[in-house]
N, C-alpha and C positions, 0 to 999 in steps of 0.2 A: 504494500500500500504506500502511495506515493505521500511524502511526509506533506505539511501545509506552506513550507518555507519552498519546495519544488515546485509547488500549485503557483504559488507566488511569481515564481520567475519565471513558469509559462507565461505569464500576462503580463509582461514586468512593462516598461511605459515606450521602449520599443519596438512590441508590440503591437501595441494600441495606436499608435501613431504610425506605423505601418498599414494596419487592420484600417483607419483612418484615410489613409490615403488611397487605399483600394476602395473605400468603400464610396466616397466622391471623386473617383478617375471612375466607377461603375454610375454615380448618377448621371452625369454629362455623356456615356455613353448609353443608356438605356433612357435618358433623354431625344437624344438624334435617331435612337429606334423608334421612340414615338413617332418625332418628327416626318421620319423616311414612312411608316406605315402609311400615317395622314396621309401625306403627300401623295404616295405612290394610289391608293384604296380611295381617296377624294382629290384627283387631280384637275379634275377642272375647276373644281372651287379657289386654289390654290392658286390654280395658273390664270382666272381672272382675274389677282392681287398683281401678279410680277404683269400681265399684260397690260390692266391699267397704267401700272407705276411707269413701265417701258412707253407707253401711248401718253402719259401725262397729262390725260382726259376729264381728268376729277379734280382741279385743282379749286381750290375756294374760291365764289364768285369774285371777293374781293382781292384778291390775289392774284387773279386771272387778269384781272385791270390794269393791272400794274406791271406783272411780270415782262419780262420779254426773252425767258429761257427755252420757251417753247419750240424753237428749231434744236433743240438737243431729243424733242421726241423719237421714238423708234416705232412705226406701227408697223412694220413687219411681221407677221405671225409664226413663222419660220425661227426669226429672233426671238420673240416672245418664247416657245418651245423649249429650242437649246439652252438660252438664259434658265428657265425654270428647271431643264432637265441638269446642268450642271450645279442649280443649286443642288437637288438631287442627291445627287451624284457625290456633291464636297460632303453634304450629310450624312450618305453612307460611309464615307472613307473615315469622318472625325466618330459616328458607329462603334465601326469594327476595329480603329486602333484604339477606344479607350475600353471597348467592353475585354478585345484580347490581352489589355494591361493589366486590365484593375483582375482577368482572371490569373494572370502569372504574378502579381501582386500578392493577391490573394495565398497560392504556392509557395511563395516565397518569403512568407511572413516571418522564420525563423533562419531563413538563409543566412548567408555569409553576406557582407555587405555588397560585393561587387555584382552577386545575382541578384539582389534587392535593384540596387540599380538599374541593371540592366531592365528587371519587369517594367518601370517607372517610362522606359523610353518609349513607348506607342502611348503610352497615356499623354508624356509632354508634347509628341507630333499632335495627335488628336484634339489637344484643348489648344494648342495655338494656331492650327487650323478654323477651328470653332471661331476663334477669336480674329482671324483674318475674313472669314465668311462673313461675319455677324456683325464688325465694326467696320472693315473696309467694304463689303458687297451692299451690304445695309444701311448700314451707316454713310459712308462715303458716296458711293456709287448711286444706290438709289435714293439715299436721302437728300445728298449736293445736287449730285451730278442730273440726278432727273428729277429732283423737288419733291420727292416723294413727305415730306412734312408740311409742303403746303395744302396737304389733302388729307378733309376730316378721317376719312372712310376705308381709306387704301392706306393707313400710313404704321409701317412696320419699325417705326424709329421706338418708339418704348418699350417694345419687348426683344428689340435688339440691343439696348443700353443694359435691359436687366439679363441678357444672356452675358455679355461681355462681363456684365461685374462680376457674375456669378463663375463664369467658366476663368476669367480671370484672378480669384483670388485662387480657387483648383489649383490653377498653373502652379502660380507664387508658392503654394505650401507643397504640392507635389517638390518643386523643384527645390525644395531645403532639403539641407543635409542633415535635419536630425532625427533621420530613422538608420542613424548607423549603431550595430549589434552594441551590445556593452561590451566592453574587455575585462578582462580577469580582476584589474586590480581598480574597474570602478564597483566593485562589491566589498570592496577591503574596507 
């Protein structure tokens, strides 16, 4: 029978800070499986979002008056498509590197530090992908570049701030270095 001082250092706090960081490199990817389901199971709902914002159709009366960005529209439908199919697409890829991290993560919770590490690396691809989609595609792109904020109805800017903060702070604590193993003589 295993003493209570053994129990102990099963779970000892790098552990749990490991256990920790699989366990949101697993939100953000079982996040973008939602997202990719939605997407893929209700795609034309989805793809009238990206083809307004690319068409720039729906912009606030008052706004409309004043603007004069409107030759940056895209109403190509062809464009509309691809644009939507490579959001897609970036969705599944930021997916399946953080659901296969946070699983060797997981694996690896009492490993040596160098495989510790090594699980971590599709989760950091994965969330700074997330965060190039979601603040430069979103943000950037169709929030500047095609005014997607000057539209009540069509406008993806606030649930792309709160992805960014969220899959952004992921990144920040994945990427610390303090899920390294204890050494002998930090129990002394």
């Amino acid at each position: 029978m295993a003493s209570p001082a053994s129990a102990v250092e099963r779970f000892d706090t790098t552990w749990f800070i490991r256990a920790s960081k699989a366990l949101l490199t697993f939100t953000v990817g079982g996040f973008a499986l939602l997202v990719v389901f939605g997407n893929v199971t209700d795609y034309w709902t989805n793809f009238n979002f990206v083809s307004h914002v690319f068409s720039m159709d729906a912009q606030k009366p008052a706004l409309q008056e004043v603007s004069n960005i409107n030759y940056r529209a895209v109403s190509w439908r062809w464009f509309h498509h691809a644009g939507y199919i490579g959001v897609i697409l970036t969705e599944a890829l930021i997916m399946v590197a953080c659901l296969a991290s946070a699983w060797r993560q997981a694996r690896t919770l009492r490993a040596a530090d160098a495989a510790y590490r090594n699980a971590k690396r599709w989760g950091l691809a994965g969330c700074t992908i997330g965060l190039f989609l979601w603040f430069f595609g979103f943000q950037a792109v169709a929030g500047e570049w095609f005014g997607m904020w000057m539209n009540d109805t069509w406008n993806g800017i606030p649930d792309a701030v709160r992805l960014c903060t969220y899959i952004g702070i992921v990144l920040v604590f994945l990427s610390m270095t303090n899920d390294r193993a204890p050494r002998e003589t930090d129990h002394a």
